[in-house]
C-alpha positions as CSV (number, residue, x, y, z in Angstrom):
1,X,19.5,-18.0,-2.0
2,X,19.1,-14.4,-0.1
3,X,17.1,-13.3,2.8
4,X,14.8,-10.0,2.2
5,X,14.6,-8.1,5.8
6,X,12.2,-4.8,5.1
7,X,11.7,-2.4,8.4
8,X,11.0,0.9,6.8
9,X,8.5,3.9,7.6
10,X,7.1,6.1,4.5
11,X,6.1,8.8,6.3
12,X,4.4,10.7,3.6
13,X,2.3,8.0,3.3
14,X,1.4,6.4,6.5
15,X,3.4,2.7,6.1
16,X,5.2,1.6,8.3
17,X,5.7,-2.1,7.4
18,X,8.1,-4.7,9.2
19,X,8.8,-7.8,7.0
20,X,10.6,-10.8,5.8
21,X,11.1,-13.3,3.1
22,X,13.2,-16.0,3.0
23,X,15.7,-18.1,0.7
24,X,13.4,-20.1,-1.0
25,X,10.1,-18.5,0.0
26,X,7.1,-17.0,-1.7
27,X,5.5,-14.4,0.8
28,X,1.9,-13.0,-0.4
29,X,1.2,-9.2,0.6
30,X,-2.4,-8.8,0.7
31,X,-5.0,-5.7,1.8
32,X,-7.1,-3.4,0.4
33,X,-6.3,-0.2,-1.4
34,X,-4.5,2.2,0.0
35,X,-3.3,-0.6,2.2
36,X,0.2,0.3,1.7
37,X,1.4,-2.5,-0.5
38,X,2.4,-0.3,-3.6
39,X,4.8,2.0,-1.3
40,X,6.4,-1.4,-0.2
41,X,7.2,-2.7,-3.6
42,X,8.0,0.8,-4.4
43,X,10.9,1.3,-1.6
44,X,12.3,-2.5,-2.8
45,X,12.5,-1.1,-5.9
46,X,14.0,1.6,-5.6
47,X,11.4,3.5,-6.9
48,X,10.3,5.3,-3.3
49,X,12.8,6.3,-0.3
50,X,11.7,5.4,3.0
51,X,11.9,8.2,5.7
52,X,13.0,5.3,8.7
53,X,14.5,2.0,8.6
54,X,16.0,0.2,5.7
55,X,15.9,-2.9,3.2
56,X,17.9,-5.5,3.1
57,X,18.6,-8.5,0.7
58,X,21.2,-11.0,1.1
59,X,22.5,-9.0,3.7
60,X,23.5,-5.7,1.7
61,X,21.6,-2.9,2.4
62,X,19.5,-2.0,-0.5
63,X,18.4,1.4,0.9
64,X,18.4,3.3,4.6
65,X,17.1,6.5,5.4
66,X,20.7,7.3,7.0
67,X,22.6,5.9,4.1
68,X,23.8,5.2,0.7
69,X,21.4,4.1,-1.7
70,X,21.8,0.7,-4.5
71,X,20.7,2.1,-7.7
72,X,17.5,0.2,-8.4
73,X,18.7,-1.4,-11.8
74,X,21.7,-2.6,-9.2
75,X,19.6,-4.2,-6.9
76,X,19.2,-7.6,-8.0
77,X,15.2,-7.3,-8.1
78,X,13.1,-8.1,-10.9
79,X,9.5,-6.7,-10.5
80,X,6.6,-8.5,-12.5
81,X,3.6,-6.0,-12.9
82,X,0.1,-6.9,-13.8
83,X,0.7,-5.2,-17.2
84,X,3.6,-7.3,-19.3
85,X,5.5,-3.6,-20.0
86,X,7.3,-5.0,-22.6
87,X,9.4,-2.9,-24.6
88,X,7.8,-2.3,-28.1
89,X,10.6,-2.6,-30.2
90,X,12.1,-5.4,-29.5
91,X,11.1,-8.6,-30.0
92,X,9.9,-11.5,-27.6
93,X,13.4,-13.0,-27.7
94,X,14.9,-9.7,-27.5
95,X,13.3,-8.9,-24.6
96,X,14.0,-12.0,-22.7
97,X,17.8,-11.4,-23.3
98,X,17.5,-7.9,-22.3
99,X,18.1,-8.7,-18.3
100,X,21.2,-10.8,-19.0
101,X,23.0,-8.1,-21.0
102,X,22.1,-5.6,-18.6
103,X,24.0,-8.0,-16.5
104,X,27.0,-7.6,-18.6
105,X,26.2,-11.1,-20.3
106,X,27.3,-11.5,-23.9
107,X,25.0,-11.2,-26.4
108,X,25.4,-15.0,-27.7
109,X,24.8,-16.1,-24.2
110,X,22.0,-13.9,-23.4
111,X,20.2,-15.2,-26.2
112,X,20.5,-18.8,-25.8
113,X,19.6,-17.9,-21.8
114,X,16.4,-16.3,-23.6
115,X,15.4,-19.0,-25.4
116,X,15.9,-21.4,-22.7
117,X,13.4,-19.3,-20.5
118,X,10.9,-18.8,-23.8
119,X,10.9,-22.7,-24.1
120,X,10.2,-23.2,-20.5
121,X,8.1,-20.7,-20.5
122,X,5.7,-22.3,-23.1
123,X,6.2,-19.8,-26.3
124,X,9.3,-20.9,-27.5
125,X,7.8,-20.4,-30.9
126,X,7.2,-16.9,-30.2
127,X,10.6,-15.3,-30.0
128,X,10.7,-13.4,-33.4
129,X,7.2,-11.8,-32.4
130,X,7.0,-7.8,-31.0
131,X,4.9,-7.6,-28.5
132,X,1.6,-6.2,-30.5
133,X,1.4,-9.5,-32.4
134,X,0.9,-11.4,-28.9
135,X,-2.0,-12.1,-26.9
136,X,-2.6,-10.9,-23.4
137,X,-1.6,-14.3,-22.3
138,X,1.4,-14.9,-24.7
139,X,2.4,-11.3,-23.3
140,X,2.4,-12.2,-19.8
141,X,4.2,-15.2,-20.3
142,X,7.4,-13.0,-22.3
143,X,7.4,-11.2,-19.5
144,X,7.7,-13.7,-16.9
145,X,10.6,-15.3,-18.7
146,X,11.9,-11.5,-18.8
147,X,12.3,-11.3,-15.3
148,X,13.2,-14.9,-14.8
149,X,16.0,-14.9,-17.0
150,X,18.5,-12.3,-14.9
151,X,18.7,-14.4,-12.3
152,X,17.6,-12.0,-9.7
153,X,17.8,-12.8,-6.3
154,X,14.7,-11.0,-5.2
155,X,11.1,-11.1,-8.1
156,X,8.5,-8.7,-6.9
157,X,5.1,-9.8,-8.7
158,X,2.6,-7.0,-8.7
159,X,-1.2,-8.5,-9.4
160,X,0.3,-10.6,-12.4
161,X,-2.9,-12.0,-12.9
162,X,-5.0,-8.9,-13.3
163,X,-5.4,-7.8,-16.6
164,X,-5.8,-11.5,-17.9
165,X,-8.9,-12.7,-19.3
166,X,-10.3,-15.3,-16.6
167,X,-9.7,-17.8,-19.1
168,X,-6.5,-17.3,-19.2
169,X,-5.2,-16.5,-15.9
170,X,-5.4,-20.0,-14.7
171,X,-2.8,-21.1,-17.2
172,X,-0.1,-18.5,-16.2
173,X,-1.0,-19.1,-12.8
174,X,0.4,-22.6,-12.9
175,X,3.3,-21.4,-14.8
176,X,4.2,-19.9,-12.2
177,X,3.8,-22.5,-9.6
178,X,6.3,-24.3,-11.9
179,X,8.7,-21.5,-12.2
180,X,8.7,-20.2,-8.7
181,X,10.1,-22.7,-6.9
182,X,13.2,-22.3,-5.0
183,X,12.9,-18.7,-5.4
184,X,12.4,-15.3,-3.3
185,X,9.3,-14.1,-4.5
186,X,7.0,-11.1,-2.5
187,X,3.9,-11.5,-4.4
188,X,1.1,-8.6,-4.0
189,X,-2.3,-9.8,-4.9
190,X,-5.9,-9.3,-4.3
191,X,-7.0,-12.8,-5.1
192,X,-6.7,-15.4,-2.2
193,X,-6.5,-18.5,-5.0
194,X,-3.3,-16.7,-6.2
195,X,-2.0,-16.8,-2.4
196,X,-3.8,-20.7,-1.6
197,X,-1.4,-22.2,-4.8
198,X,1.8,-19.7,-4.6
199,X,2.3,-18.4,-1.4
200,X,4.3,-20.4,1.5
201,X,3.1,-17.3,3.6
202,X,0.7,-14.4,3.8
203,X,1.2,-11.1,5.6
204,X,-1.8,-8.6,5.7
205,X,-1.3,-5.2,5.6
206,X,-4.0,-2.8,6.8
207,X,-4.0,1.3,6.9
208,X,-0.1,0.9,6.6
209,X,0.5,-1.8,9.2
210,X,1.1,-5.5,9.1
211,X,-2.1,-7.0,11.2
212,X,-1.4,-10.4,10.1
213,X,1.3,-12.6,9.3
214,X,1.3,-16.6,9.5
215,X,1.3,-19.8,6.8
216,X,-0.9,-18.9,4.0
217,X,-3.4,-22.2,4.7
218,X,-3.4,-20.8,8.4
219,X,-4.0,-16.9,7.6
220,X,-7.3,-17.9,5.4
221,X,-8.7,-20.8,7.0
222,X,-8.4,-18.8,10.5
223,X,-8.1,-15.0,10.1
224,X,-8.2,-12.7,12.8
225,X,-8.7,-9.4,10.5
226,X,-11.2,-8.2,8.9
227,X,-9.9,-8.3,5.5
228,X,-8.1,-11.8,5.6
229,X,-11.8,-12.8,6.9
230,X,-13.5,-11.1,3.8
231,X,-11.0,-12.0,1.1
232,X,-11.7,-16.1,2.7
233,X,-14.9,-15.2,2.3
234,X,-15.5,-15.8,6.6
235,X,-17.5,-13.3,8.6
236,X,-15.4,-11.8,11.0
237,X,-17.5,-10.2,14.7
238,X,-14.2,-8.0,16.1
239,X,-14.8,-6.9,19.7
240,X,-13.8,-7.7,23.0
241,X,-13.9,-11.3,25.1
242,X,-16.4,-11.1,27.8
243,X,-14.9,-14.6,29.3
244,X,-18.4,-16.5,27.3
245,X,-18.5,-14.5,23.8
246,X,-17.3,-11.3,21.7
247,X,-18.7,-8.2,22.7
248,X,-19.4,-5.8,19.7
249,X,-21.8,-3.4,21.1
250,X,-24.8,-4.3,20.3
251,X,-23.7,-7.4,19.3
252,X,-22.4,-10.7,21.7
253,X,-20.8,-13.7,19.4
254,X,-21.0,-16.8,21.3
255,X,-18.6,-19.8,20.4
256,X,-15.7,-22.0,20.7
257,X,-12.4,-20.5,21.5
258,X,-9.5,-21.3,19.2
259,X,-5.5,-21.0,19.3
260,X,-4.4,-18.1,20.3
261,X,-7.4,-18.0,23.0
262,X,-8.2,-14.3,23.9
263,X,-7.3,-13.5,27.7
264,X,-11.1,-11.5,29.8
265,X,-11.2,-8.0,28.1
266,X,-8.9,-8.8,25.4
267,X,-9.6,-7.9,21.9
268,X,-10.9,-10.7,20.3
269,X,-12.7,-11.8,17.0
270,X,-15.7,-14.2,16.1
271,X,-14.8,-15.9,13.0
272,X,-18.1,-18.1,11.4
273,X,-18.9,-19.8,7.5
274,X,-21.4,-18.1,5.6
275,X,-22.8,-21.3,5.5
276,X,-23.3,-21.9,8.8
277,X,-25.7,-19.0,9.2
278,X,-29.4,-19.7,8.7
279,X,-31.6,-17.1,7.7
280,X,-35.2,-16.7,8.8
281,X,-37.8,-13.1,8.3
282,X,-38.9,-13.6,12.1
283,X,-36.6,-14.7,15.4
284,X,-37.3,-18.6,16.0
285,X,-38.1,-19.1,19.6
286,X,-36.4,-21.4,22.1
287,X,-33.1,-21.3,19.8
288,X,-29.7,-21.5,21.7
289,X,-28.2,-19.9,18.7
290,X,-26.7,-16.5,18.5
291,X,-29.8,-14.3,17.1
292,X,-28.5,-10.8,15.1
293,X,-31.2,-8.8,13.5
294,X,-29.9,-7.1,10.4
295,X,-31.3,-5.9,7.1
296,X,-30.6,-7.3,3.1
297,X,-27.9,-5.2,1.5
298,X,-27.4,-7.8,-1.8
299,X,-27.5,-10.6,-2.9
300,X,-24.9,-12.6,-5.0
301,X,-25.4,-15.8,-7.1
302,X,-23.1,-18.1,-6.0
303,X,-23.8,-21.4,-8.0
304,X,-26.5,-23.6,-6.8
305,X,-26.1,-21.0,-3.8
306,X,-26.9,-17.8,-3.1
307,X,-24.9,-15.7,-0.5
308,X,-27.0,-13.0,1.2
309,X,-24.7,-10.0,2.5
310,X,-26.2,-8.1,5.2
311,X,-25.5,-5.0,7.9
312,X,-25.9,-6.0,11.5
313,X,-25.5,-3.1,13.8
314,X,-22.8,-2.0,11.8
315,X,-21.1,-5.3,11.3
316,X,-21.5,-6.8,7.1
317,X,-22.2,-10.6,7.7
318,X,-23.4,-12.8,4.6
319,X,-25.1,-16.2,5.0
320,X,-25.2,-18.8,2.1
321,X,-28.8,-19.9,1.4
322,X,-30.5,-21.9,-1.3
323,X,-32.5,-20.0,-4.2
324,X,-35.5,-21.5,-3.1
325,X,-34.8,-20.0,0.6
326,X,-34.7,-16.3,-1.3
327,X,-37.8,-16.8,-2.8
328,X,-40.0,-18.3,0.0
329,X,-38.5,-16.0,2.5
330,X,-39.1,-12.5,-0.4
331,X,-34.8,-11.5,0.4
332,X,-34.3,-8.5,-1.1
333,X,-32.2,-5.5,-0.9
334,X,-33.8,-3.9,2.6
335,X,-35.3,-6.8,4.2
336,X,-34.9,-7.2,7.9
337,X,-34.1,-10.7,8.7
338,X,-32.8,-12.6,11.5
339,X,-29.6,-14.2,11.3
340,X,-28.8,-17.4,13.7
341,X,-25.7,-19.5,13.8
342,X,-24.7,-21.8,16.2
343,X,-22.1,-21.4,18.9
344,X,-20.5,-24.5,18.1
345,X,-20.0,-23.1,14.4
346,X,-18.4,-19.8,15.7
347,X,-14.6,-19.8,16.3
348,X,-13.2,-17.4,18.6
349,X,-9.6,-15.7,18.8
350,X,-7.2,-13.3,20.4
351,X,-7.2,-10.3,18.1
352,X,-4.3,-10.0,15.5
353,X,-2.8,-6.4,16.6
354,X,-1.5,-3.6,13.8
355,X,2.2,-3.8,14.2
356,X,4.5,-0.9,13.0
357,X,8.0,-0.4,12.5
358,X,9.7,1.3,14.9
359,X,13.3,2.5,14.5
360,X,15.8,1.4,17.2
């Protein structure tokens, strides 16, 4: 098992990006668009050049902005994109042998190596099909076993689950629990259940710098950036510790502080359960609660629940109430309300900080 070590700049493009993943390890890249987590698959690949730093795997350099470059189909990387790409002509089996004889594997052997991977893969049957007689699903699962079955040392996955019907996601999901294991996997996804059940670890990326990078249970259970808070579904107050509280001009978080504890006049961040925030049209007196005004941007059904997103002096915080709370209280796009939570439900910690690769 290899080691991928990725410190490269693209300038053109703002990333700067400093990461790892180890023998054995599945490493989630999450942010938003335009994060930067494209031009990192892109320079493993072979498909971008960085203008600083280099890429390592195994310990052979893969690219450097001083040096020779692998050829990508040299690289030992397999990339599995949200869309199967499968090539048209061939058959299913076909195209699961394709990665071994690229490899220089005979054609006998690549083909029993196919249907090996097409068995395990759960369309064993499926083999003698082109890929416009299979379902998205069937598709996805060809293509898996495509990329599975040269052996790479490195798989990139690219949103596998986002062109699959929700039905069928969850299926190739746990295939993939099954077939990742043991494996170096950097996995770029939006959805934080695809990083919950495959990742080992998360690393955020945010306008082309990591901001976050811990266990994956850790990173969404206890964020400390904005969009690990929003993809966990956490509100997330980011200002600066006043020795008693955030301070987010005009706002002032009150609450508990948690590990890493922010130092006086350190960035810090209020992290709190949409759940724990109660919702009310007028401010309760004699509360010790934290008290923000703010005004109804949406609503969204959420079960027997429905979660009430809201602006606070520039700050989007959603509360969780019940149906019959919505009604009674008339919630509606451009209410003002009052939003209280309790101190003992707010967690406070030292801000995560943008890092950037810097060459040496």
């Amino acid at each position: 098992m290899t080691t991928l070590e990725y410190y490269a700049t693209v300038g053109a493009r703002d990333v700067s990006v400093r990461l790892t993943v180890g023998p054995g390890e599945t490493v989630a890249l999450l942010g938003p668009n335009g994060a930067g987590k494209s031009t990192v698959l892109g320079v493993i690949a072979g498909l971008l050049a960085p203008t600083a730093g280099q890429v390592t795997l195994g310990g052979r350099t893969l690219v450097s902005a001083t040096g020779p470059v692998v050829a990508p189909h040299r690289r030992d990387v397999a990339l599995l994109a949200q869309d199967p790409l499968l090539f048209p002509h061939l058959t299913a089996l076909e195209n699961v042998a394709f990665g071994p004889r690229a490899r220089g594997v005979r054609r006998p052997q690549a083909r029993a190596t196919a249907r090996l991977w097409l068995d395990r893969v759960g369309v064993a049957d499926l083999g003698d099909r082109r890929p416009h007689q299979l379902s998205g699903g069937q598709a996805q699962r060809v293509a898996v076993a495509r990329a599975l079955a040269a052996d790479p040392a490195l798989l990139l996955l690219d949103e596998p689950m986002a062109a699959l019907d929700v039905a069928v996601a969850p299926s190739v999901r746990q295939l993939l629990r099954e077939v990742l294991v043991d494996r170096s996997v950097l996995l770029v996804t939006h959805e934080p259940l695809d990083a919950l059940l495959l990742a080992d670890r998360v690393v955020v990326v945010d306008g082309g710098r990591v901001v976050e990078d811990g266990p994956t249970t850790e990173v969404l259970t206890r964020p400390r950036s904005v969009f690990a808070a929003r993809i966990a579904g956490l509100n997330l107050v980011a200002g600066t510790w006043d020795g008693s509280g955030v301070a987010a001009a005009p706002l002032v978080v009150r609450g508990m502080t948690g590990d890493p504890a922010p130092a006086r006049a350190e960035e810090a961040v209020a992290v709190f359960a949409p759940n724990a925030v109660s919702v009310f049209r007028d401010t309760p007196t004699g509360s010790p609660r934290n008290a923000f005004s703010a005004v109804v941007t949406d609503l969204e059904p959420l079960g027997d629940r429905v979660r009430v997103r809201t602006e606070a002096s520039g700050h989007r915080l959603a509360a969780d109430v019940t149906p019959a709370a919505v009604a009674d209280l008339g919630l509606g796009p451009g209410a003002t309300v009052q939003l209280m939570v309790k101190a003992t439900e707010v967690t406070i910690y030292a801000a995560s900080r943008p890092t950037a690769f810097s060459a040496r």
